[in-house]
N, C-alpha and C positions, 0 to 999 in steps of 0.2 A: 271257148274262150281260151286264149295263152297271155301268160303275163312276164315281162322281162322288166325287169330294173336295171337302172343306169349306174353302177355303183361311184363312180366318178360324180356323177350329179346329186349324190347321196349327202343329205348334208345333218345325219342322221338325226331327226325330230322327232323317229317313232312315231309318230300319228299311223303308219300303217301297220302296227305291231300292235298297237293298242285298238286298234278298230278289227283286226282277223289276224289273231297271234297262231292260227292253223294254216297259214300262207304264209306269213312277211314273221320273221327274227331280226336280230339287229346281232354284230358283231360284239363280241367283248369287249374287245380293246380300243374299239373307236367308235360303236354303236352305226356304223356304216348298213345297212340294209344287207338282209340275207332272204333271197328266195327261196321257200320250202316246198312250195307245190306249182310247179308253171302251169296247169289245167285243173285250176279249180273245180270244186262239184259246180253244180250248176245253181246249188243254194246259197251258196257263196259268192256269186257275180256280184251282186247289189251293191254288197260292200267292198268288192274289191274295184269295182269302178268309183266308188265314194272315197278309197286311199288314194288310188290315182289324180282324183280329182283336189283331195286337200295336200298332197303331200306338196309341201312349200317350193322345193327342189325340182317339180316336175322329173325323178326318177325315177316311175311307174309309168310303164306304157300296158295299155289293154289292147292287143290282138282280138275281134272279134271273127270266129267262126262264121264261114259262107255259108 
């Protein structure tokens, strides 16, 4: 799995900061999303398809491995 965020589409809610703060930060000064790991473990999927899927913004995209 690879994950990119849109930061443009960022409309910064946190919901994916709050649900896997070991992947998704948010900016200081504008709380804009920040990616910390683009290849999650693999224990980590679950919920990083579960931010993509609540983040309001649709600024989470999930890349699934062939």
């Amino acid at each position: 799995m690879q994950v990119s965020v849109d930061e443009d589409k960022c409309c910064g809610a946190g919901t994916c900061v709050l649900l896997l703060p070991e992947v998704f930060d948010q900016r200081e000064d504008d709380g804009i999303v920040v990616l910390l790991e683009q290849r999650p473990d693999a224990r980590q999927h679950t919920l990083v398809r579960e931010a993509a899927s609540v983040c309001p913004a649709g600024a989470i995209t999930v890349h699934e491995d062939a």
